[in-house]
N, C-alpha and C positions, 0 to 999 in steps of 0.2 A: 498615482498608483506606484508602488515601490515595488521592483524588484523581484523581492519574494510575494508578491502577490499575484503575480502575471502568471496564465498559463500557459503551458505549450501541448505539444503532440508528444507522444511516447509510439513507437509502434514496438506490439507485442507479436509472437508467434501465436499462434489459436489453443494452441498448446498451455500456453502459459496463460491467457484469459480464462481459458477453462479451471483453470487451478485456483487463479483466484474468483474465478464466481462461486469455487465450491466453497470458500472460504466467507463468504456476507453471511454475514448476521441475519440478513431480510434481505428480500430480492428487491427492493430501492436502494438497499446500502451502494455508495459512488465507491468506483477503482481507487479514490483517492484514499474516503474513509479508510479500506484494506489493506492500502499498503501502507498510510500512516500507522495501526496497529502494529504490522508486523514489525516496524521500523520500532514501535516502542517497546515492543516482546525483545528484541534481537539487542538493544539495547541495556535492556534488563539483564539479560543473560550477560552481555559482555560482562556488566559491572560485576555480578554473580560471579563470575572467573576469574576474578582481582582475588 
């Protein structure tokens, strides 16, 4: 297993889980799925500001 494949623990404030559960798509959608999107939104926009 490589690397980028492992995973770890992140601790959230309850605060901020709440924000992203508001945020799934469906209520199975994983923490991971959520914050991979926003990662690909936030990225969009970067290049969008070039």
């Amino acid at each position: 297993m490589s690397e980028i494949d492992r995973k770890t623990t992140v601790t959230l404030h309850k605060s901020t889980l709440r924000k992203l559960a508001e945020l799934k798509v469906h209520p199975r959608q994983s923490y991971e799925e959520v914050i991979l999107r926003l990662l690909e939104v936030y990225e969009e926009w970067k290049r969008s500001k070039r």
